[in-house]
Each structure stands twice: as C-alpha cells, then as structure tokens.
N, C-alpha and C positions, 0 to 999 in steps of 0.2 A: 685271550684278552677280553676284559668285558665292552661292550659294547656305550653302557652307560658312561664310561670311565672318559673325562678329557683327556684328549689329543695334542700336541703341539701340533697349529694348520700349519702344513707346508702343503706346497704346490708340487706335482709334480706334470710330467709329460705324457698325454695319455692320447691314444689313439679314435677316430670315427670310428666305429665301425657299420653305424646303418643309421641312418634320417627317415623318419617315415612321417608322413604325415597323417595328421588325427582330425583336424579340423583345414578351413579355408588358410585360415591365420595362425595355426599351431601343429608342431611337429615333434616327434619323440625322438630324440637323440640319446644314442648307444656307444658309451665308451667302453674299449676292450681291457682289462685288466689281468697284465702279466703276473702267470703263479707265484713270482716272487713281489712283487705289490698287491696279493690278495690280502692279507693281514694288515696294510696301512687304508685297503679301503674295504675293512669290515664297517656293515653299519646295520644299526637298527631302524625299524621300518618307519617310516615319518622324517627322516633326518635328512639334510639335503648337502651339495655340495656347492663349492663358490669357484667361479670359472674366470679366464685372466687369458685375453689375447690384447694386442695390438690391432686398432683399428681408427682408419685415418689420421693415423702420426700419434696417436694416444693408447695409454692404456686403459684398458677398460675392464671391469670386474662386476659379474652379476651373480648371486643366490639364485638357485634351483632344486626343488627337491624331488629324492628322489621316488621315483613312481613306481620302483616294482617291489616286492618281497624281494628278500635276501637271495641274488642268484652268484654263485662262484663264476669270475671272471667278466663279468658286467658292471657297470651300471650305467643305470637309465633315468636321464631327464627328461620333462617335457617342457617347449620354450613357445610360449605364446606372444604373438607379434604386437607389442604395443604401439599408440600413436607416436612416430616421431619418435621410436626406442632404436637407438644405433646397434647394440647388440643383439635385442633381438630378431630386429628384421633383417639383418644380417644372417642371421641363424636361419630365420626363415626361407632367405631365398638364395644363399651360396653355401650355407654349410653342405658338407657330402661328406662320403664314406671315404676314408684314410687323411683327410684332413686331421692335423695333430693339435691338440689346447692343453695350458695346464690348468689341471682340474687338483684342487683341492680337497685333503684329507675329507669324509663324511666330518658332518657334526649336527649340531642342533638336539633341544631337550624337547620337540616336540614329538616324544614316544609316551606308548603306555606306558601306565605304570601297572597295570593290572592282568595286561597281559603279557606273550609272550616277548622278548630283546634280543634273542639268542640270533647269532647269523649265518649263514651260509653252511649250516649241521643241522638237515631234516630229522635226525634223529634226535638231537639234542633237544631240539627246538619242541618235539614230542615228549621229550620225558622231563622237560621244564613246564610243561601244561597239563600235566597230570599230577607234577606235585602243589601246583595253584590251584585256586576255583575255576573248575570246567564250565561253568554256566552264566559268562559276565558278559554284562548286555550294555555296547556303545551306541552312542551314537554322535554322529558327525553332521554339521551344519557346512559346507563348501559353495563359494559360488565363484565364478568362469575356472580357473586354471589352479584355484586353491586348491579345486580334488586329488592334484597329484599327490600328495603325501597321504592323503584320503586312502587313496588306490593300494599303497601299498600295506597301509593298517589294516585296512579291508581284509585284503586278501591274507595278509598273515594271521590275522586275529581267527577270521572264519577257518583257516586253513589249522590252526591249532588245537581245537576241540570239537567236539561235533557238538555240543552244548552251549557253544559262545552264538550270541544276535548281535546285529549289526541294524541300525537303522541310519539312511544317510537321507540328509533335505541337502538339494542340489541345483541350486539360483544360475537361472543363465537366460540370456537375452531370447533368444530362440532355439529351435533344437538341433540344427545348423551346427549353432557354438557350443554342444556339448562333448566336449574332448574326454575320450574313452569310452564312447557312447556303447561300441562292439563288444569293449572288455566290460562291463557294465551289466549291460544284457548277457554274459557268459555267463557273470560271477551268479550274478540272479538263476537263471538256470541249472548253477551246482547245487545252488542254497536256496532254492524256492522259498524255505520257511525260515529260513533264520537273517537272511536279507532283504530287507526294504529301502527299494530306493523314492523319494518323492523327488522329482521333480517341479523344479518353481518356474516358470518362465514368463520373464516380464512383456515380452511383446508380442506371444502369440496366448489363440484362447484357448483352454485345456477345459476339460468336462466338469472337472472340480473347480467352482472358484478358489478357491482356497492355495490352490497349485497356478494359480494367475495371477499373474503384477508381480510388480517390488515386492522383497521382506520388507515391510514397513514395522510399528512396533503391534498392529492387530493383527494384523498377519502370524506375526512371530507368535505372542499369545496363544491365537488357536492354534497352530501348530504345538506348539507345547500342552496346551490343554488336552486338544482331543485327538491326536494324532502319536508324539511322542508319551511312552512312559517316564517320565520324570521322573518319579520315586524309585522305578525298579530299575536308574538306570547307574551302570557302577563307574563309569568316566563317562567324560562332554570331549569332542574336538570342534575346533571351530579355527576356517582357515580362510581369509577373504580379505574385504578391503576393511581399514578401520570403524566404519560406522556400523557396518554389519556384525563384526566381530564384538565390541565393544556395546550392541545395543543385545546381541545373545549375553554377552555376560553379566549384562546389568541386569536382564529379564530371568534369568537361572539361579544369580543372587538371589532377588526378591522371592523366587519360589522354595528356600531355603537348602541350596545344591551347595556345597562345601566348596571354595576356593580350590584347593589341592585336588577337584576332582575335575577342573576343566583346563582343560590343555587348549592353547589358541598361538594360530602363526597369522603375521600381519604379510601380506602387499608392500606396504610401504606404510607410514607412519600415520599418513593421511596430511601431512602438512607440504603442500607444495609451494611454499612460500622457501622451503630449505630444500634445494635438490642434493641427491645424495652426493657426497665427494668421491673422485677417483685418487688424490695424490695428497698427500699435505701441503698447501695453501701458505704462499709464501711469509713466512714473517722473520723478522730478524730483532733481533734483542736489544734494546733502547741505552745504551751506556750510560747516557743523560739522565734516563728515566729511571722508573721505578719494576724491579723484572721478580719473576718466581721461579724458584729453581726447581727444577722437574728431573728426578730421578727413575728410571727406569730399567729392571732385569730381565735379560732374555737369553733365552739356551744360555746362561749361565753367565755372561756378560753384562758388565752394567755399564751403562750411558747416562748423560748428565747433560741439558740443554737448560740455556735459558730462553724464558718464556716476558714477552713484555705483559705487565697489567691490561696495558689499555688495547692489549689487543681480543682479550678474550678468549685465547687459543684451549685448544679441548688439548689433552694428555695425550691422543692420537696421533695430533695435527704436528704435537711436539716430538713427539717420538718419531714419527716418519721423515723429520727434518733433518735428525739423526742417522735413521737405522729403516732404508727405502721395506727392509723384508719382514719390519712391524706388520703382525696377522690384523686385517681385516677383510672385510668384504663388501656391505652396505652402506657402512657410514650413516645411519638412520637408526642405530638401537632399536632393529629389529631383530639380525642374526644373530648373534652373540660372537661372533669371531674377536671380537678386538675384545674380551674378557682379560681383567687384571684386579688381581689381588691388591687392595690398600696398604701397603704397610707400616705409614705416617703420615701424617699434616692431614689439613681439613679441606673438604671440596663441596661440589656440587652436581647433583646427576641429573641433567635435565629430564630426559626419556627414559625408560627403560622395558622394552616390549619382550625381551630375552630369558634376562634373570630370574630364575624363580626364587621367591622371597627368604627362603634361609640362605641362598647364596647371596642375595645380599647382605642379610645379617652377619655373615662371615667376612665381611668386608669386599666382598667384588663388587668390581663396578663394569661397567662398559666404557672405555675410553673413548668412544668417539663423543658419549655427551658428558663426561666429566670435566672440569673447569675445578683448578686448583682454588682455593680461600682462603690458604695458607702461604705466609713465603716460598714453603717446599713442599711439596708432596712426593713420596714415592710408593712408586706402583710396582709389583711383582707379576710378569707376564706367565713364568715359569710355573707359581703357584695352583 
C-alpha cells in the first residue's frame, strides 16, 4: 500500500508501551503495534497520528507526529507539556507503560517529495533511492517540539543515500528545551558532513550572534543568506508556530523558491481568539427560520442534516450532529483529517493550513472551516 495514498481515519486501540522523557516538560511516547495492525499503521516519515481518550468527563483529541523513521511494530510520539494543556500534561505526568488510547490511522502530507515514502521495507526503501536522485539537499527550519516530524525526515532522508544533506535551524528557548537533544548529536555523529544542525536559542548567549534571540525577519535573512544554500536546496520543511512558519515562507517566496517545494506544519493556527473543538457544538434547525441542507457520505452511507443560516455552522459541526464517528482531529485546519470532497452547491473555506493546492482545485475542502452559501451543499468523505 502506498504510503502517500488516503486513508479512511479510524481509531483504533493501541497499547503504551514506554514513556521516556526528553526534556523537563516533554516525553516520548511508544505505542506497540500488533502484526496484524502493521499495515493500517504504515506511514511515511513526517506524518503524524491523532490520539482520543477521555479525560475529566470529556473527550479529548490531540495531533502528534510522528518522530522516528519507519519502524515494524511501533510508533512514536513525542508530547510536550503546554500551559494549561489538559492532554498533554496529562501525558506528562500519568501516562505509563501498558496504559491503552486510541490512536489513529497515520496521516498527513507533510512528507517528501523528493525523497524516499516507502515504510517499514529497508530494502525497499534502498532500492527506491537509488532509482531517485541520490544527492538532494533539505533543509528544515523547527522550533520547540515542531522537530519531531523533523527527526524522522532526518533520519530517513540521511539514512537513504550516502549523497543526500540535511541542514536543520532549530529555535528554542534554552538548551534545557531542546527535545532529542542525544538523538541530535548521534545523528550528527553518523553524518558529520552531510548534517548541520544550527541551533537558535532565544535566552541564552551562543558564540555566534546569529544563533542568539528570536527568528525575527534579520535574523531569518542572514540565515538564509549566509548560512543556508537556497539555490542548491531541492525541498524546505518548516514546522513551528504560525508566525515563524508563515514569515519562512514569505522570505523563501521573495528569494524566488517554488511554492510546491516547501512543505510546512503549523502548531495551531495562531488565532487564539477560536479554541480548537472537541464535539459538535450544539445547534438545532430553525423550522421558523431560514435552514441549508447539508448532505454528506461516509464509508458508503449518506446522511442529511439541516443546518440553520443564522447559525453559521461549519460542515463538520453538522456532520458530527449526525454521525459522532465524522473523522477529525484539530478542528483548526491545520491536520487535514476532516478532508471532503465537494460534490455540489457553493461554500466558503475560511483556513486552510492542510490542503495542498491541487487538492483543492479538485474540489476538497476541510470541513471544519467550510460554511455552506448555497441552500445545499454536499460533501463526499469517502472520496
């Protein structure tokens, strides 16, 4: 099965098997994956999974990606403790080894494309990098806990040709908070000459100015000027909070880098003004009033809700009113999980951090910030 190819996200029940901790506030969680669920959780390197327990009378759902190369019978998140995060200071301070969650199929389009996708077949994964160009040179902008998907390009990329470079800038408060600091300095060690990590740290002082303070936009600049190869470089990743991410690819633009050659995962959206949802949000259908009828198919079944005008409801909000086992994960159009095909009527896509631009020319949207404009709209989940 290819790797690149959608999934229908189902959840299923996956076991702890090791918590270990990386930093003060972040820990690397190990789920076990039974031989016969090896094949639903193939994934390519950069892709992450979306996790679903019950905690304090609710459910909760959070994206994670994952951090290692392609290993048979794993995988591995790492969950950093945010302020005031129910999940993952939870994670931080009670998760343990044989504790059970469902974890969700892989997904996400934030892989190469230049290099190797193949999973869990060392061999395969060799003789797919040999029919590519051997000598392609990434590099990755990450700063706190955005390295994890980092980690595992990394280590696949470098691990597939003895001709591929890797260069990473890696933003972090102090060096305290740099999570996979050990595996970091390994990888540099295998690949002394073909991996460069820079280091940015905003609050302590480093030899280089340069590697001092915030990515600000001079910052970024020199670093792109006299540090990274720009021109010789064949993909961008870039995986952080939106103003970081969004001010790399406004500054990669202007140096004339091709849209389809930089890959970027967001944090969160950057608008904390919309916290993400966990359920569909109560609404009910105005008989009185004026309503749009929202169509929607999944695993082969269609469902039919009405939706009031004046409520505003996103396609998501209305399907899950319906149908509780409507795929998402963030609710922020950042992941892509709630992905749906348009197949009538007219809408509106507020965000979209997910979709890559031919997918939406083919008419996908993301339901969580879709808003019908038409009497009816119907979406195809299935597609």
């Amino acid at each position: 099965m290819s790797t690149t190819t959608r999934r229908r996200a189902t959840f299923t029940t996956l076991t702890v098997s090791e918590v270990r901790p990386l930093t003060s506030d972040s820990v690397e969680v190990t789920f076990a994956v039974p031989p016969e669920l090896q094949e639903d959780f193939d994934y390519a390197p950069g892709q992450y999974v979306a996790l679903r327990t019950e905690l304090e009378g609710q459910e909760v759902r959070r994206s994670y990606s994952i951090c290692t190369e392609p290993t048979p019978g794993e995988i591995r998140v790492a969950i950093k403790r945010d302020i005031g995060g129910l999940f993952s200071n939870w994670a931080n301070e009670s998760l343990k080894p044989g504790d059970q969650m469902e974890v969700m199929n892989p997904s996400g389009a934030f892989v190469s494309k230049t290099a190797i996708t193949s999973m869990n077949n060392p061999a395969k994964l060799a003789e797919e990098a040999v029919a590519q160009r051997s000598d392609v040179h990434l590099v990755a902008f990450a700063a706190g806990s955005g390295i994890t998907p980092i980690m595992a390009i990394a280590r696949s990329v470098l691990a597939a040709s003895k001709d591929s470079t890797f260069d990473l800038v890696y933003a972090n408060r102090s060096a305290s908070d740099v999570m996979f600091a050990e595996e970091l300095g390994d990888l540099k060690d295998r690949y002394p000459s073909r991996l460069a990590v820079h280091h940015v740290l905003s609050r302590e002082q480093r030899i280089n100015p340069l590697l001092t303070g915030r990515i600000d936009e001079e910052k970024l600049s020199d670093l792109l000027d006299k540090v990274l190869r720009v021109k010789d470089t064949d993909e961008w990743f870039l995986c952080g909070p939106f103003e970081l991410v969004q001010m790399a690819r406004d500054s990669l633009a202007a140096r004339g880098v091709e849209e389809d050659n930089i890959r970027f995962e967001l944090f969160t959206t950057g608008r904390p003004d919309r916290p993400e949802g966990q359920r569909g949000r109560k609404v009910e259908a105005d008989p009185e009033g004026e309503n749009v009828q929202i169509e929607f198919t999944l695993d082969g079944l269609t469902g039919q809700i009405a939706s009031p005008v004046v409520s505003g409801e996103t396609v998501l909000n209305a399907a899950l009113r319906a149908r509780p086992d409507v795929p998402f994960a963030c609710a922020g159009g950042v992941c892509g999980t709630c992905r749906a095909k348009v197949v009538s009527g007219d809408f509106e896509m507020e965000e979209n951090f997910a979709l890559e631009s031919d997918e939406v020319d083919a008419g996908y949207v993301l339901t969580c910030q879709t808003r019908p404009t038409s009497k009816q709209l119907v979406v195809d989940y299935d597609a």
